[in-house]
N, C-alpha and C positions, 0 to 999 in steps of 0.2 A: 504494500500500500504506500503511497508518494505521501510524501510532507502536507502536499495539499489535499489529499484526500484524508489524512489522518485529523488537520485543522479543521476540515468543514466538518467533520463527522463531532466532533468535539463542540465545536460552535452549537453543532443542532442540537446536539443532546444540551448544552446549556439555555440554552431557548426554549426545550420541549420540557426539561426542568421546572424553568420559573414560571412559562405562560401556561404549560399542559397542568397545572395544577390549579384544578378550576375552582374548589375551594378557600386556599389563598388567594387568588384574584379577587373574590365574590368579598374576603374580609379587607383588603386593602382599598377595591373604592369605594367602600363604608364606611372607614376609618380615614379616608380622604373627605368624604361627604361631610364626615361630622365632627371633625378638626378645622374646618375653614378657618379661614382670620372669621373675626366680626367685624362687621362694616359699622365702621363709626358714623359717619357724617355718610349722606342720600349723596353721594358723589356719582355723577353717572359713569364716569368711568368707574368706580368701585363696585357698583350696583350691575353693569356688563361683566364684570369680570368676576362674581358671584354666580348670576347666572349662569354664562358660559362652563363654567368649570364645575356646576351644581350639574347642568344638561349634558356634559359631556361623560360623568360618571353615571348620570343613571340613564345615559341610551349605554354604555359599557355594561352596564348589571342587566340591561333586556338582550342582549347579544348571549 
């Protein structure tokens, strides 16, 4: 087996490790969900950037 076929085979298994484990995934953006900063002040930029990263973990958790 070549250097690069031994690298990618290693790569994947570290990929298939940390994402194939759908469990962990399911407790990390829960635990991203419900750590957020709080938003102090109604900043619209604060208030997008809430949203956005509140919508982008729970379309990750209906996947």
């Amino acid at each position: 087996m070549s250097s690069d076929a031994r690298s990618y085979t290693e790569a994947w298994n570290l990929i298939k490790g940390r994402f194939g484990n759908k469990h962990l995934v399911f407790q990390t953006h829960l635990h991203c969900l419900f750590t957020q900063p709080v938003v102090q002040t109604e900043a619209p930029n604060m208030l997008k950037t809430l949203i956005d990263i509140t919508n982008n973990h729970v379309r990750a958790l209906k996947t």
